[in-house]
Every structure is written in C-alpha cells, then in structure tokens.
Backbone of each chain as ProteinMPNN parsed JSONL, in Angstrom:
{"seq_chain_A": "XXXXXXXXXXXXXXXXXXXXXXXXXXXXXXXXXXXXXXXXXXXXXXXXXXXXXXXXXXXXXXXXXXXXXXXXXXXXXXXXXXXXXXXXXXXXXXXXXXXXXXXXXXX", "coords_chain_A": {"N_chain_A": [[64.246, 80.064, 79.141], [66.633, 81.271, 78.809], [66.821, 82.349, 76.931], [69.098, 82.864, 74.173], [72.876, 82.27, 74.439], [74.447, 83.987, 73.599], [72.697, 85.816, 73.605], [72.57, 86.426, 76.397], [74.997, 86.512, 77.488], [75.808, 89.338, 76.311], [74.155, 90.56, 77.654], [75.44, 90.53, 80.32], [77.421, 91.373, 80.174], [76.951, 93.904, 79.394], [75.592, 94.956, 81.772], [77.769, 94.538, 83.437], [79.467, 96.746, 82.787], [77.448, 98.592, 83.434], [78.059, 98.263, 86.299], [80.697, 98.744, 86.096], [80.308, 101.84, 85.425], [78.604, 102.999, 87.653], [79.729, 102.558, 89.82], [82.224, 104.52, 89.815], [80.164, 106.858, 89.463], [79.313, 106.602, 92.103], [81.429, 107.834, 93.469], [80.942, 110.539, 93.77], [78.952, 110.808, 95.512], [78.361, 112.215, 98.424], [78.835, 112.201, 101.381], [76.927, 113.292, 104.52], [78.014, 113.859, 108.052], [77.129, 114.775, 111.164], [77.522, 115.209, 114.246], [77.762, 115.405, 118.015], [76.519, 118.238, 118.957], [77.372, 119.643, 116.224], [80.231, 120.016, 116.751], [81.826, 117.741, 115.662], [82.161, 116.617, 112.316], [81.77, 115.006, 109.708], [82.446, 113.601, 105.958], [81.922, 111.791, 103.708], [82.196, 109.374, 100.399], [79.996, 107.83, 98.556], [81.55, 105.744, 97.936], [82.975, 104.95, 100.143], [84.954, 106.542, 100.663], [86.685, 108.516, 102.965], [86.42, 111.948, 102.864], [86.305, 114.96, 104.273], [86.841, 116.13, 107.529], [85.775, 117.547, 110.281], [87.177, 119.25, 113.322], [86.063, 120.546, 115.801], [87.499, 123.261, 117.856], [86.777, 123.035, 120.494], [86.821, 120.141, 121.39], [89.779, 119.866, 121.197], [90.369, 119.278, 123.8], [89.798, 117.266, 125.146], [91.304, 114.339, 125.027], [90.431, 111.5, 124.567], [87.71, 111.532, 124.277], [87.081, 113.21, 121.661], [88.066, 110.816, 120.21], [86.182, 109.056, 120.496], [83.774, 110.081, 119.483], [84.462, 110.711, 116.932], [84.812, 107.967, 116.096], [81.956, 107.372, 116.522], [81.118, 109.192, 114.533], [81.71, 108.242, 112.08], [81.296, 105.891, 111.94], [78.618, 105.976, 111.549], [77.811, 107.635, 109.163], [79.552, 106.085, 107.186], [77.841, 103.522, 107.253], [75.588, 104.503, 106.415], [76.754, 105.396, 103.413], [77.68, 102.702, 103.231], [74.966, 101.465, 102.425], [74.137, 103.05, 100.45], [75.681, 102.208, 98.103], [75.745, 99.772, 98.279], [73.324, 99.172, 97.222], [72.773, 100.497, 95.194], [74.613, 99.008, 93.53], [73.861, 96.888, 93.09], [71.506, 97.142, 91.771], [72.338, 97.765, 89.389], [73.781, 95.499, 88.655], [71.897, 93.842, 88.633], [70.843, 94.142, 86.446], [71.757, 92.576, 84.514], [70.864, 90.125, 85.128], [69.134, 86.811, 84.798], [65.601, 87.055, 86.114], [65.397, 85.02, 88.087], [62.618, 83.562, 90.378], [62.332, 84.41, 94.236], [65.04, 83.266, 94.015], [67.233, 86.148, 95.301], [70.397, 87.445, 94.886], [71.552, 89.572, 95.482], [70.526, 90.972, 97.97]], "CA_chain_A": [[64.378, 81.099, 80.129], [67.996, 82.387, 79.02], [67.075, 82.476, 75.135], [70.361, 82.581, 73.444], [73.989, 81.921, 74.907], [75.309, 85.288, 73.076], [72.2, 87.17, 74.096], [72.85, 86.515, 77.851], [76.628, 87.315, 77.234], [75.707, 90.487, 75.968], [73.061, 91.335, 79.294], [75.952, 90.349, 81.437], [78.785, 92.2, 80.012], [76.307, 95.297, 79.699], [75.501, 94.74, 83.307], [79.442, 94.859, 83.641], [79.756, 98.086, 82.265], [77.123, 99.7, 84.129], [78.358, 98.299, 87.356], [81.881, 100.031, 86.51], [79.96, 103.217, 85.53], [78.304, 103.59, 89.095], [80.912, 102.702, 90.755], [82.466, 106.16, 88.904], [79.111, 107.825, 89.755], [79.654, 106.84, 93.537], [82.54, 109.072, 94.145], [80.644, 111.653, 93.027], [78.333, 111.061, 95.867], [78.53, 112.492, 99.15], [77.407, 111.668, 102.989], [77.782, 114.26, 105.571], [77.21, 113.17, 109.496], [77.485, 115.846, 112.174], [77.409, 115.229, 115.725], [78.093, 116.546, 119.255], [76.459, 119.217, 118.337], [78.144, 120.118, 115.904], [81.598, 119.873, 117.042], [82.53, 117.051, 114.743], [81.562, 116.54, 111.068], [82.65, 114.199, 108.424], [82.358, 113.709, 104.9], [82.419, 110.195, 102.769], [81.815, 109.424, 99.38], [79.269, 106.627, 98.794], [82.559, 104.333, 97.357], [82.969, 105.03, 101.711], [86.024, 107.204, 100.915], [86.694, 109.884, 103.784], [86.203, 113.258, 102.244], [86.901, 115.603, 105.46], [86.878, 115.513, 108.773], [86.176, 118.929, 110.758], [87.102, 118.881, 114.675], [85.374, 122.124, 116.988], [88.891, 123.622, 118.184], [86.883, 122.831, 122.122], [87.243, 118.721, 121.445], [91.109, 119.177, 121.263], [91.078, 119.188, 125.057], [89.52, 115.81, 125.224], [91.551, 113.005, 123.556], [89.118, 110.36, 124.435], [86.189, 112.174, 123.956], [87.401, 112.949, 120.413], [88.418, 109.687, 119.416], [84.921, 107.704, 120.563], [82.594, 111.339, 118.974], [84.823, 110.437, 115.795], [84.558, 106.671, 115.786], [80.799, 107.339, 116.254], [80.365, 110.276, 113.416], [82.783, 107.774, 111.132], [80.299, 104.822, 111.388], [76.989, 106.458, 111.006], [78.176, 107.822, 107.259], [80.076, 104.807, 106.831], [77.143, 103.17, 107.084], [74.861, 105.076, 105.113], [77.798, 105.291, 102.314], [77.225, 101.354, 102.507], [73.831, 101.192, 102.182], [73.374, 103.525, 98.927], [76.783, 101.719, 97.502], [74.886, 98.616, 97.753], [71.475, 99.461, 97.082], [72.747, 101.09, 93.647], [75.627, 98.278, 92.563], [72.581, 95.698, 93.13], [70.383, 97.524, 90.826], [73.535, 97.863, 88.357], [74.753, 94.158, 88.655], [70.567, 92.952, 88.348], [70.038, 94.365, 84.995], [72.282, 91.617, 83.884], [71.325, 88.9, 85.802], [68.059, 86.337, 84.446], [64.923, 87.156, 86.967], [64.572, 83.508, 89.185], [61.709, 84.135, 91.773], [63.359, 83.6, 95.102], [66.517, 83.797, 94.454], [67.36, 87.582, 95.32], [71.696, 87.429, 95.071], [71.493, 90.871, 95.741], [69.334, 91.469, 98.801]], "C_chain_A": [[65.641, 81.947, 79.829], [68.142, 82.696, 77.685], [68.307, 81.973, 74.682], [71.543, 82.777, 74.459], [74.606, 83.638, 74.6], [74.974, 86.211, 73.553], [72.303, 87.352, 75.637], [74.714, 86.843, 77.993], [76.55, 88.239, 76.837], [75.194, 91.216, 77.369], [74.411, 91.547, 79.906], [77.183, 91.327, 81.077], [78.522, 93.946, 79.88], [76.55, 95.527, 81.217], [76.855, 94.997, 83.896], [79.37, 96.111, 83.994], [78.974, 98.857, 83.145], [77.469, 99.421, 86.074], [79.944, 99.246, 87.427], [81.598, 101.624, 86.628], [79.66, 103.339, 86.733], [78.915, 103.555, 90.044], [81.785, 104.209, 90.899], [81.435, 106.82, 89.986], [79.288, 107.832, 90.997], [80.483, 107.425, 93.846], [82.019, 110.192, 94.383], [79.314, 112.071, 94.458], [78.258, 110.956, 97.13], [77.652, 112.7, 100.287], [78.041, 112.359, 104.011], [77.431, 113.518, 107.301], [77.775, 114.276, 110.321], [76.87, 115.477, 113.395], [78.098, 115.659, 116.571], [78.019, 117.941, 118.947], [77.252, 119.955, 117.472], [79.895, 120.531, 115.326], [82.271, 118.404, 116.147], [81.567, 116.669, 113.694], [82.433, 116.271, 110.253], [81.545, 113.817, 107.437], [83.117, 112.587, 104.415], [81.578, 110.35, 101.922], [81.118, 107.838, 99.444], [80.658, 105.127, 98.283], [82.829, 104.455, 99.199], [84.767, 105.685, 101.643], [85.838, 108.217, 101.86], [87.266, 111.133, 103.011], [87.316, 114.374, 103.076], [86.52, 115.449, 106.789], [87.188, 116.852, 109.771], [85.861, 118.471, 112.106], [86.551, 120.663, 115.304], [86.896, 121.937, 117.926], [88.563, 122.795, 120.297], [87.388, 121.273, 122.317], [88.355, 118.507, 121.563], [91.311, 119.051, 122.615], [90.674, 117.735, 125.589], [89.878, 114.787, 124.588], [90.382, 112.111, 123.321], [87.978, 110.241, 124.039], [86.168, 112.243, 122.203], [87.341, 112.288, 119.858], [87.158, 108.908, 119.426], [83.73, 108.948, 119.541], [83.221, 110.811, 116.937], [84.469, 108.978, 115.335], [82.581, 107.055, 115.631], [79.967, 108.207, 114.727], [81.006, 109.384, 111.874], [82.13, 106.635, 110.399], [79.423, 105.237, 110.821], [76.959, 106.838, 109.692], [78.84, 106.759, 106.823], [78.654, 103.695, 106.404], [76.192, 103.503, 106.268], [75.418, 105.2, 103.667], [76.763, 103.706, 101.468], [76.223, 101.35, 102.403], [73.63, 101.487, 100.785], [74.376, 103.077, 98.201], [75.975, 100.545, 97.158], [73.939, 98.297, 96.976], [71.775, 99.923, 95.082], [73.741, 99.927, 92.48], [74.493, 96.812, 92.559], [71.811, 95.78, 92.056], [71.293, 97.399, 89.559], [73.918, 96.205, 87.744], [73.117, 93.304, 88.441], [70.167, 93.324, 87.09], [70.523, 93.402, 84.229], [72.05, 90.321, 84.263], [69.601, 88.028, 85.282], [67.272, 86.649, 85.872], [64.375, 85.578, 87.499], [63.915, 84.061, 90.034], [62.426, 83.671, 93.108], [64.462, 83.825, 95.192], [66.946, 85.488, 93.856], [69.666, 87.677, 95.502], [71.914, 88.541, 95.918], [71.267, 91.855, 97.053], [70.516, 92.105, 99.542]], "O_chain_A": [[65.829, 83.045, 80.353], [69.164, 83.17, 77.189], [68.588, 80.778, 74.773], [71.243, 83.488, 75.419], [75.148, 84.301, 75.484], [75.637, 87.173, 73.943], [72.106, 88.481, 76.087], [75.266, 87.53, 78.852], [77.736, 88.566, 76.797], [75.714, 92.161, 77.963], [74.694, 92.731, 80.085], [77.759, 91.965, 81.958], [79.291, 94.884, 80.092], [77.487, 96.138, 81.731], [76.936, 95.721, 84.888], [79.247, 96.577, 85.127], [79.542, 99.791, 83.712], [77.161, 100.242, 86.938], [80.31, 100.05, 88.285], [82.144, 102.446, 87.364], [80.574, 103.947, 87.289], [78.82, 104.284, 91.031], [81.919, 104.838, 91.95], [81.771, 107.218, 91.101], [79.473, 108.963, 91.446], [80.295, 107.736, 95.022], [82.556, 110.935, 95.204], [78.805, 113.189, 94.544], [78.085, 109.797, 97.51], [76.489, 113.091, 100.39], [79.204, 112.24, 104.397], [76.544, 112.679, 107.462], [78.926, 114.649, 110.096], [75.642, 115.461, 113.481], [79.09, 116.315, 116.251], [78.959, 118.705, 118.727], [77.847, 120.931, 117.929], [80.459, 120.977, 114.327], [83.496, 118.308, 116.217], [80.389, 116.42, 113.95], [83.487, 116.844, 109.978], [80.339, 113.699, 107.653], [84.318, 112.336, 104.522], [80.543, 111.006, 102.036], [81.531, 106.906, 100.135], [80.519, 103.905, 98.35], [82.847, 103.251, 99.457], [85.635, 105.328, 102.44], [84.832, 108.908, 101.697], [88.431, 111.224, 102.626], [88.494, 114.627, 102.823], [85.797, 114.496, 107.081], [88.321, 117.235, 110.061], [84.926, 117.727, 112.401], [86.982, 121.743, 114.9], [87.309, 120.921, 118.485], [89.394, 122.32, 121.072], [88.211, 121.024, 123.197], [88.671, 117.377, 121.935], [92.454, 118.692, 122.896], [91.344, 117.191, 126.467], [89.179, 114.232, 123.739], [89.641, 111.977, 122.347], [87.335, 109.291, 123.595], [85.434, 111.523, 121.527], [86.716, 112.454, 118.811], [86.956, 108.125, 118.498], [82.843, 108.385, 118.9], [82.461, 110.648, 115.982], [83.877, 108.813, 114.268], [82.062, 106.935, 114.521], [78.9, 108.016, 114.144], [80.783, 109.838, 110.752], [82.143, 106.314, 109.211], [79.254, 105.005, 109.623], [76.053, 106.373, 109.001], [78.502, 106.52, 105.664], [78.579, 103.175, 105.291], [75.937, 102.744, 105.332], [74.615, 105.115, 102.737], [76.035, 103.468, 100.504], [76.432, 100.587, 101.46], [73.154, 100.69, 99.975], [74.172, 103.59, 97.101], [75.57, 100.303, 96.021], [73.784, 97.339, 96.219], [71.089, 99.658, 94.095], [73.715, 99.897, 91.249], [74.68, 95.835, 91.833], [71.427, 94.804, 91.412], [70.757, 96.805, 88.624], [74.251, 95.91, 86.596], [73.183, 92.127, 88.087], [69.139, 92.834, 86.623], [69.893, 93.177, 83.195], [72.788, 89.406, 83.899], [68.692, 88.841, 85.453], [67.987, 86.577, 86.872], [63.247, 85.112, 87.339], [64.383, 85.054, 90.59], [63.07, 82.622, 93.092], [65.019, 84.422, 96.113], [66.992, 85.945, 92.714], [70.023, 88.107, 96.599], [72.442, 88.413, 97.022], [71.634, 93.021, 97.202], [70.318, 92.805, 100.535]]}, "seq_chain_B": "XXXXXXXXXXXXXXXXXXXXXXXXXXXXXXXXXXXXXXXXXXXXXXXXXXXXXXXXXXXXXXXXXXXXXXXXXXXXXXXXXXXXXXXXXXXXXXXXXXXXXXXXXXX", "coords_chain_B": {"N_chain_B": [[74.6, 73.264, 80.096], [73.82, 74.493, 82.324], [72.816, 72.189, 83.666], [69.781, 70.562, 85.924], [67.386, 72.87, 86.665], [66.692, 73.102, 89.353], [68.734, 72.298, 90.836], [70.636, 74.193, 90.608], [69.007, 76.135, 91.638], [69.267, 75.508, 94.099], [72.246, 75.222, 94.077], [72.663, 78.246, 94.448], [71.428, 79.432, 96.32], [72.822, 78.162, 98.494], [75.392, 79.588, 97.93], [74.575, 82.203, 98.515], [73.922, 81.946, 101.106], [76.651, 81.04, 102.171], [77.829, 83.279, 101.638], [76.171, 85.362, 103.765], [77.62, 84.079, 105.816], [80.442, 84.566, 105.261], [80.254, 87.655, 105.909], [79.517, 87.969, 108.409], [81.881, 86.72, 109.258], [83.68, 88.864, 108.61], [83.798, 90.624, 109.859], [85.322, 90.245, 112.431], [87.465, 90.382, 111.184], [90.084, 92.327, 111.255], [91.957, 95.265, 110.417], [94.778, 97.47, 111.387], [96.033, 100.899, 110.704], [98.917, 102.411, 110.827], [100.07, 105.644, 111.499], [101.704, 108.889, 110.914], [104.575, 108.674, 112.114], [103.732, 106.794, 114.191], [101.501, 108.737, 115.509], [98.889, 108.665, 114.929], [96.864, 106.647, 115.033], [94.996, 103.808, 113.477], [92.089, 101.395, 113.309], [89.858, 98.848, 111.73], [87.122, 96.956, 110.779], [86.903, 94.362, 108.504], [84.82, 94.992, 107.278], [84.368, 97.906, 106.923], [83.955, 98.873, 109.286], [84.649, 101.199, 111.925], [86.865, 100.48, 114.381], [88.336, 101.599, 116.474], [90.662, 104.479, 117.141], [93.456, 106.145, 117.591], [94.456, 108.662, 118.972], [97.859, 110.8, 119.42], [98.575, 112.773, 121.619], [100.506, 115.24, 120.978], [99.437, 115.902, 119.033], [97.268, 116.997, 118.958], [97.759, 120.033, 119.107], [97.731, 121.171, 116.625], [95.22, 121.715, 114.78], [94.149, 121.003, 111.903], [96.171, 119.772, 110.931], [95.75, 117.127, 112.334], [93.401, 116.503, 111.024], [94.051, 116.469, 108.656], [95.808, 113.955, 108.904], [94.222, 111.741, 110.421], [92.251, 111.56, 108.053], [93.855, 110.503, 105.991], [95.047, 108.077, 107.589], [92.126, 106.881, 107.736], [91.664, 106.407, 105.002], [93.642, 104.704, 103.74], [93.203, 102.479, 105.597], [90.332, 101.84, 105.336], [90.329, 101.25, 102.329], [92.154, 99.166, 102.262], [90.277, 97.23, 104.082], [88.409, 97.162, 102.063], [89.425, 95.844, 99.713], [90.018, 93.48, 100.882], [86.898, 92.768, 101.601], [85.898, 92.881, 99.203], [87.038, 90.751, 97.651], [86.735, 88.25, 99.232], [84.164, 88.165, 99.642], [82.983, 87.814, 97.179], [84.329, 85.681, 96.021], [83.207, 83.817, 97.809], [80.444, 84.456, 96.657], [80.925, 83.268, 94.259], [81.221, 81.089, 94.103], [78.353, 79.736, 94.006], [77.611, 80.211, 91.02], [77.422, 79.35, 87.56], [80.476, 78.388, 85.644], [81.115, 80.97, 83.529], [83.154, 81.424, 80.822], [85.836, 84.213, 80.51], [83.45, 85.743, 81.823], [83.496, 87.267, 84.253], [81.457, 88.789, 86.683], [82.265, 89.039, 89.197], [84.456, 90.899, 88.901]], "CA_chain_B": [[75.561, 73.723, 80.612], [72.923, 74.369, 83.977], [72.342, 71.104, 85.026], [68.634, 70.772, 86.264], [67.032, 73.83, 87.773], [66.297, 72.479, 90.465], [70.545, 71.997, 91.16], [71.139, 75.768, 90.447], [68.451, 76.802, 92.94], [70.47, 74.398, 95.34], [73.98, 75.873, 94.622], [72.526, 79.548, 94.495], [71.139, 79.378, 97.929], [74.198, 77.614, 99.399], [76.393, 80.328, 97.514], [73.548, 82.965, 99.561], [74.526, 81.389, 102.285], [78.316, 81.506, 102.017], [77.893, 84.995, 101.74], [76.085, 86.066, 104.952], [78.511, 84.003, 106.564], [81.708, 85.554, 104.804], [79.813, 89.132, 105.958], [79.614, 88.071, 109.481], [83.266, 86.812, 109.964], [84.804, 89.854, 108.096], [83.659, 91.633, 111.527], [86.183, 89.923, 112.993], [88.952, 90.71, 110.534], [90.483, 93.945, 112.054], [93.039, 96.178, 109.61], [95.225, 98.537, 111.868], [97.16, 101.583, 110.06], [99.553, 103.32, 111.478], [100.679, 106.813, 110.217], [102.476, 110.001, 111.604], [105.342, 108.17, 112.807], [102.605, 106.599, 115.293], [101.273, 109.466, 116.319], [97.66, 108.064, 114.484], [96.574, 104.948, 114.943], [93.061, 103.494, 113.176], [91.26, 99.724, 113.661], [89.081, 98.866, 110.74], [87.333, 95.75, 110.505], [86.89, 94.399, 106.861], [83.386, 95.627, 106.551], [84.685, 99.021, 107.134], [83.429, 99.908, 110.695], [85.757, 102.0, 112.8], [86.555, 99.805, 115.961], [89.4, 102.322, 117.202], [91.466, 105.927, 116.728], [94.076, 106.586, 119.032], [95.369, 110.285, 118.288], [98.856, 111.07, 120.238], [98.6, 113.836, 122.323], [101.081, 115.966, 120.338], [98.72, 116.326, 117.548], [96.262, 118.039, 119.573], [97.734, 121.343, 119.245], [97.193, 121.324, 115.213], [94.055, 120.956, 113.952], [94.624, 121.101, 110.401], [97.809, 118.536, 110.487], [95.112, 115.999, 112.711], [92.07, 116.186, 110.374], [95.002, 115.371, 107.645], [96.677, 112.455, 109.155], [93.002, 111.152, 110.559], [91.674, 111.147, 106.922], [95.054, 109.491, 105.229], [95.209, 106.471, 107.961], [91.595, 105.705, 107.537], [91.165, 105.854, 103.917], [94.15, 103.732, 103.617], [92.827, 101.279, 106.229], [89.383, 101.492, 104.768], [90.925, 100.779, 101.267], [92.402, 97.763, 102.443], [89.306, 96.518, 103.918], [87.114, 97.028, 101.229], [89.692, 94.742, 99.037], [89.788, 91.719, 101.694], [85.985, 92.62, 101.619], [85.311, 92.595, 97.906], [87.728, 89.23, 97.348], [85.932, 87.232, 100.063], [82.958, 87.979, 99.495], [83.601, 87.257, 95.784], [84.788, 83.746, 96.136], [81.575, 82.952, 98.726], [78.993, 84.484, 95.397], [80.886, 82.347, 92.981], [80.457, 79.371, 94.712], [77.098, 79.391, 93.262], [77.258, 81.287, 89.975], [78.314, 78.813, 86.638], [81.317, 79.201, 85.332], [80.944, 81.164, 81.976], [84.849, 81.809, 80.236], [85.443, 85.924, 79.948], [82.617, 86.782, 81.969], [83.513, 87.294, 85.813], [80.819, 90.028, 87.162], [82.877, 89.878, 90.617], [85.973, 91.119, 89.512]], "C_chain_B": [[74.666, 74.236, 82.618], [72.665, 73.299, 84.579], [70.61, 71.217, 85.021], [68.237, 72.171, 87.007], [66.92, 73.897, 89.203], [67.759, 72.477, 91.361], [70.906, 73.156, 91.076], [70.388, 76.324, 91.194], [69.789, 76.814, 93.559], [71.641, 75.633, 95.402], [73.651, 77.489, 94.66], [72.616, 79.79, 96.004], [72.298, 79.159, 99.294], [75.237, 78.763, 99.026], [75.837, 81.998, 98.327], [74.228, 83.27, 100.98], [75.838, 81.766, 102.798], [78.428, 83.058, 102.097], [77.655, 85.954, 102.974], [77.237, 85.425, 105.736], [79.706, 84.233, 106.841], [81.301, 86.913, 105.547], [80.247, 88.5, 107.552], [81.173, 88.108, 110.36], [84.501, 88.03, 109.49], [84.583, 91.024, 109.33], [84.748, 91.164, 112.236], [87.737, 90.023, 112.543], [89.342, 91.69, 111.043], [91.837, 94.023, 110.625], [93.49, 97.391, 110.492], [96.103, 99.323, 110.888], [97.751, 102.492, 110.862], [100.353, 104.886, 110.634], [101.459, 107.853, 111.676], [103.665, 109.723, 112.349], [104.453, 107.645, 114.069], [101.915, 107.195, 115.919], [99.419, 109.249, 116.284], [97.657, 106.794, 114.152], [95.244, 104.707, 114.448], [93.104, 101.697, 112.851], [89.986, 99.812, 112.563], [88.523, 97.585, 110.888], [86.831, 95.723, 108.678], [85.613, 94.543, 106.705], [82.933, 96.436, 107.194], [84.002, 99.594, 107.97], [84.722, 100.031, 111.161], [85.728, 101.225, 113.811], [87.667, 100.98, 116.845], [90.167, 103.633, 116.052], [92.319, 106.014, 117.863], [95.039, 107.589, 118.324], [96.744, 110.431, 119.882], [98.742, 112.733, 120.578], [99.107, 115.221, 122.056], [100.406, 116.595, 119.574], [97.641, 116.952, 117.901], [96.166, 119.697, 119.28], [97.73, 121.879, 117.895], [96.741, 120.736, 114.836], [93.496, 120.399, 112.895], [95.381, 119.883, 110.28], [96.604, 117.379, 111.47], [94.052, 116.166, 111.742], [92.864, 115.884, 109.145], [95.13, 114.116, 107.485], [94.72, 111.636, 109.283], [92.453, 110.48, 108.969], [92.516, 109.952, 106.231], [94.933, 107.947, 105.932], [94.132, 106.131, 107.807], [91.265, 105.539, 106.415], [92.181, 104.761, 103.346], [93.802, 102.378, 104.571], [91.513, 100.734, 105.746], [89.51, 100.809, 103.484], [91.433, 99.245, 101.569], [91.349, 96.789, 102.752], [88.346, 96.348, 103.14], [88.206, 96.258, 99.916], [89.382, 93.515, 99.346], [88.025, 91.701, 101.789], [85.283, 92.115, 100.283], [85.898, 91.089, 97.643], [86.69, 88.345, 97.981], [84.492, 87.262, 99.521], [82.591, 87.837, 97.5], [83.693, 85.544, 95.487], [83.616, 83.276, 96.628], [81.053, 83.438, 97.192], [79.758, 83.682, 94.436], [80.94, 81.361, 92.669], [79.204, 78.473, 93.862], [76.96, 79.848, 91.83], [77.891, 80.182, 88.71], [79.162, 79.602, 86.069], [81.814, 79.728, 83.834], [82.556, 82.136, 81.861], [84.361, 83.445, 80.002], [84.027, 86.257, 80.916], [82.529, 86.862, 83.723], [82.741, 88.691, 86.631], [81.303, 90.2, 88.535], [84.222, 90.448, 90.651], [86.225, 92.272, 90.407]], "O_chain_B": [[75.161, 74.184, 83.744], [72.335, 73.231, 85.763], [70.109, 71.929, 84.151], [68.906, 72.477, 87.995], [67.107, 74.847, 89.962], [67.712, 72.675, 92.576], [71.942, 73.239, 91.736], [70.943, 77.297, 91.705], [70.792, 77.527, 93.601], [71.886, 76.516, 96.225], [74.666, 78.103, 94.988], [73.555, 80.203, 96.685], [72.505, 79.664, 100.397], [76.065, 78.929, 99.922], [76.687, 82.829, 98.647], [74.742, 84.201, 101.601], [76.073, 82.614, 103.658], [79.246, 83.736, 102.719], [78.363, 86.907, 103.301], [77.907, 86.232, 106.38], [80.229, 84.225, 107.955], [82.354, 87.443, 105.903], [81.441, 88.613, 107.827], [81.599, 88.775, 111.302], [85.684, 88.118, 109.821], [85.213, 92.065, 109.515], [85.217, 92.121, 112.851], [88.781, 89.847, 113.172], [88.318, 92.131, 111.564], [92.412, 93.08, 110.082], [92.742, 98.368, 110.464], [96.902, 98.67, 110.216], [97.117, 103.301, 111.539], [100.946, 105.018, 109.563], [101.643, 107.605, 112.868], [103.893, 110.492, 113.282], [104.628, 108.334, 115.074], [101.461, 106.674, 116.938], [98.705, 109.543, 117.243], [98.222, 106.094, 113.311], [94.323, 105.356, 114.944], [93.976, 101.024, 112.301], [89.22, 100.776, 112.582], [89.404, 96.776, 111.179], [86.539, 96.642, 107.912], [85.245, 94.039, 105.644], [81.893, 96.426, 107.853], [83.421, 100.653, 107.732], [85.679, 99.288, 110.945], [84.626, 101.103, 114.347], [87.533, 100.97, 118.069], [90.218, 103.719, 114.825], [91.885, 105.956, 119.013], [95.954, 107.456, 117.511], [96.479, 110.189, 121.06], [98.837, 113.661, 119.775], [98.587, 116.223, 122.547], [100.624, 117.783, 119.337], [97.01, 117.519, 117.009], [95.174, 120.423, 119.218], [97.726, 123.109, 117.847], [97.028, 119.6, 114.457], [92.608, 119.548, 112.858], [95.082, 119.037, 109.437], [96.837, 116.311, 110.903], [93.63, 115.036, 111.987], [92.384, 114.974, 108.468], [94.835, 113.346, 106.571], [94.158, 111.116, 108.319], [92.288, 109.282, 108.739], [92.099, 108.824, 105.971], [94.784, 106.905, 105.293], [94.161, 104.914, 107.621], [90.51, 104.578, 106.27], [91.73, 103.938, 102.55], [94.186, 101.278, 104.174], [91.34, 99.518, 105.665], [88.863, 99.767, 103.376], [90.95, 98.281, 100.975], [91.242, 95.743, 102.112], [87.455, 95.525, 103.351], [87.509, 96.099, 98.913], [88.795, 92.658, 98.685], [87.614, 90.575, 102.069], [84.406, 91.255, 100.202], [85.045, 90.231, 97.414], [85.855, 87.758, 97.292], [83.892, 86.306, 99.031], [81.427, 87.811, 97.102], [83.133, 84.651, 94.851], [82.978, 82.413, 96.024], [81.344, 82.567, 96.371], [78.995, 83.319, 93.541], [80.823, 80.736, 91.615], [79.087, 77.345, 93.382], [75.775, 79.788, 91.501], [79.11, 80.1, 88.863], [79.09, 80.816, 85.877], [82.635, 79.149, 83.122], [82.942, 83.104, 82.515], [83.293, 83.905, 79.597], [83.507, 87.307, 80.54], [81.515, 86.513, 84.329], [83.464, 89.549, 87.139], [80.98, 91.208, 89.164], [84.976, 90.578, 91.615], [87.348, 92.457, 90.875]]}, "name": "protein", "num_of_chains": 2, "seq": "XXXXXXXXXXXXXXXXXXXXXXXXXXXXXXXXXXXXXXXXXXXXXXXXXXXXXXXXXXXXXXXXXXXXXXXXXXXXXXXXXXXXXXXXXXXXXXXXXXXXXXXXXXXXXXXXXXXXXXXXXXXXXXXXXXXXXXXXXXXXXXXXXXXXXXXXXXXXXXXXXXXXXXXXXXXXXXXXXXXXXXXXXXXXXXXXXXXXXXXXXXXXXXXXXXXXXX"}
C-alpha cells in the first residue's frame, strides 16, 4: 500500500510544498461581508487577515450598535475565510497523504 | 515501521478525535489586544471568532484613525490565535501520525 519508503517521502514533502504554496495563494484571496445595510463592510483574506474595515459616518453615533454590527460583519467573513482556508489546505496536505477508506484526517 | 493496520486505524481515529476536542476547547481560549493607548479593545477566541470590540468614545469623531486601529488590534489578536490554533491542533493530529525523521507536515 505505501510502495517504497523514498517514494512516500517524496509524495509527502511534495504535499509540503504545495501546502506552503496555497497558503501564499490564500492571501491573495479575498472575502467581502456587508451588512446593516450597507453601513459596515469588511474585507479578509482567506489566511483570515483583516483587509479593511469601512464604517457609514451615521454608525459613529452608536458605540454599541457599532461594536455588535462589527463583531457580526467580522465573523460571517471570518468564517467563510475559514472554510475556503480549510477546504483548500486539505486538498493541498491530501495529495501527500496514502488514500485509507475511512479515515478522512482532513474532513 | 506501521505496526499492524489495524493499530494505525486505532491511533488515527483517536488522533481524529483529539482534534475535535482541541477545536472545541480553543473556543474557550480568549486572546484580548489592546491598542490606542486603550482606546481599542478586541476578544478573540483561538479559533478566531470575534467575542468583543470595545471602541472608546474619543475615537468616534475619526473615522479613518478607527477603521486603522480596529484593523491593527484584530489582526494582531487574530495572528496570535491562529498560532495557539495551529500548535494545538498540531500536537492533537500528531498523536496519530508515525513518526517519520525530516518530515513534519504540521509545522
């Protein structure tokens, strides 16, 4: 099932490599979320770096309001970030890995 | 160098395992950063949801200098949690994974 010792040290250190490349490629790839109508909109990179972060000049009169419209617009791309971060370093990190049925490391 | 198959299921599954349960308690890790001389506060837990923002009242009246500071404290708080996230959850997958010299796919 794993053939040769060298040739599975080769998969895996490929498999390396393209997990550092997409990691790279994830910067590169950007998640917008806009809510309250509008009035707040942020920007993360699928590594879940914050990009920007635009406030509607009317929200500055509401701290509170602000701070929970932000926590909410902060997750929802946060979350989606993680999803396609995962979803792509899975696929990256399985080209190296022998196919057992069952066991999914990855999922 | 595997042992029986049958024994590498085993420790896969258990190393599976270890993993959702590393995911669940890193909800409970919290990372606060503080920036602007306190004037921005951000709550992270280590698998980078926003639990809190608390903007100081001052910073209301420039919008520009808050969508600054906002970005800086949480990509440094996010940054931190996505180390204590990658480590942990590192150690739980290698639980199960043999241990081949030179070839660590969680660094």
């Amino acid at each position: 099932m794993f053939g040769d010792i060298s040739g599975m040290m080769g998969k895996l250190q490929e498999a390396q490599q393209k997990v550092e490349e997409t990691k790279k490629r994830l910067d590169t790839v950007l998640i917008d979320e806009t809510i309250a109508g509008g009035n707040v909109k942020v920007t993360v990179t699928a590594n879940r770096e914050v990009k920007a972060i635009t406030i509607d000049e009317s929200l500055l009169e509401d701290k509170e309001e602000l701070e929970d419209y932000l926590i909410l617009a902060l997750n929802k791309a946060l979350k989606r970030a993680g999803e396609i971060n995962e979803q792509e370093l899975a696929i990256a990190a399985k080209s190296g890995m022998p196919n057992i049925p069952g066991m999914d490391m990855f999922k």
